[in-house]
N, C-alpha and C positions, 0 to 999 in steps of 0.2 A: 422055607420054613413059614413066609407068611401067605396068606390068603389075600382075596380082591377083599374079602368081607371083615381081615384084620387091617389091611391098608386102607380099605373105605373111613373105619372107624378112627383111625390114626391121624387118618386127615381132617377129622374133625378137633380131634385135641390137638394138634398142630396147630391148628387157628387160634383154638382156645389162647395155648401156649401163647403163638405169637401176639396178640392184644394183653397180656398178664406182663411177657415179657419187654417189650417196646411202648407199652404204655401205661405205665405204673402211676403217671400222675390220673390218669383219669378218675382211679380209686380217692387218690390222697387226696383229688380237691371235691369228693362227695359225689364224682360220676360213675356209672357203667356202662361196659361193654357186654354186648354178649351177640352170640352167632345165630341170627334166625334163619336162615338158612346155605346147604351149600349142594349144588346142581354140580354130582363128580363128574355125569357128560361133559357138558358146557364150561367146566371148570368155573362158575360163576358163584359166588359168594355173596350173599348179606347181613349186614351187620347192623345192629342199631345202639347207638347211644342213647344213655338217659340220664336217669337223675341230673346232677350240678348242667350236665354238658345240653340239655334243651335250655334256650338262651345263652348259651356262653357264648360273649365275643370271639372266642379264638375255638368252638368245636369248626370251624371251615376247614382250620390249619390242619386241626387232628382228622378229620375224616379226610383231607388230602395226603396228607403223611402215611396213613395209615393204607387207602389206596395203590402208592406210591410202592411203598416198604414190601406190601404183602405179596405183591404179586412177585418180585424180584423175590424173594426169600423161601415160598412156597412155591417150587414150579408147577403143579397142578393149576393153583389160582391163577385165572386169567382176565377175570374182573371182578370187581369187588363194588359194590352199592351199599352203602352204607348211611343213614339216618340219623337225626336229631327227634322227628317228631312233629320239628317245627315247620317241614316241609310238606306237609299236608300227607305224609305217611310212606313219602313212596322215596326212591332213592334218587340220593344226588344229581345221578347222570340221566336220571330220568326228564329233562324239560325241566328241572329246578334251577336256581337261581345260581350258575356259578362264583364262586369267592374272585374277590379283585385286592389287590392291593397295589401302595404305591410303588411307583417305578417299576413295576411287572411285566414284561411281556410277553404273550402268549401267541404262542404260531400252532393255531389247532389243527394244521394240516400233518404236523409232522409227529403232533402226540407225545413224542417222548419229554416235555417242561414237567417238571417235577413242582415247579412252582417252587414256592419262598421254602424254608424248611422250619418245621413248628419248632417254639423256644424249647423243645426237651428233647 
């Protein structure tokens, strides 16, 4: 019943979806989300945060949570880049600065550290 060109489309409000639904505070503390693009080849996704979330101390948690979440939940999405603004425009896993926190540790050979899980 559906088309490549009603699943194309679906896949886009599924993203939507999942940042509306998994991250509701982003709104209530004066931030957004929104989907600037998604590559259904490549399965590759980006996203950028704004308002409250350029400068928030804890947007690192949310653009790793949110990382983390979507691709597990969406199986199309297979990576996801995602934005503050603050990082000179381009995404996270691009050569920007990854988040650290204490007592962490991170074995980037094996990829799957989900890292700390954001307070929400």
């Amino acid at each position: 019943m559906s088309t490549e060109t009603q699943d194309g489309d679906d896949l886009e409000e599924r993203v939507a979806n999942f940042l509306r639904r998994n991250f509701p505070q982003i709104q209530m503390h004066g931030g957004s989300a929104a989907v600037q693009n998604i590559d259904r080849e490549s399965g590759e996704v980006s996203i950028a945060l704004g308002g409250a979330c350029s400068g928030c101390g804890i947007s690192p948690m949310t653009i790793q949570a949110i990382k983390s979440r979507m691709v597990k939940e969406i199986p199309e999405i297979t990576q996801v880049n995602a934005s503050t603004g603050m990082d000179g425009g381009g995404g996270m896993g691009d050569g920007g600065m990854s988040p650290s926190f204490p007592g962490e540790t991170v074995d980037d050979e094996e990829g799957d550290d989900e890292g700390p899980q954001a307070p929400f």
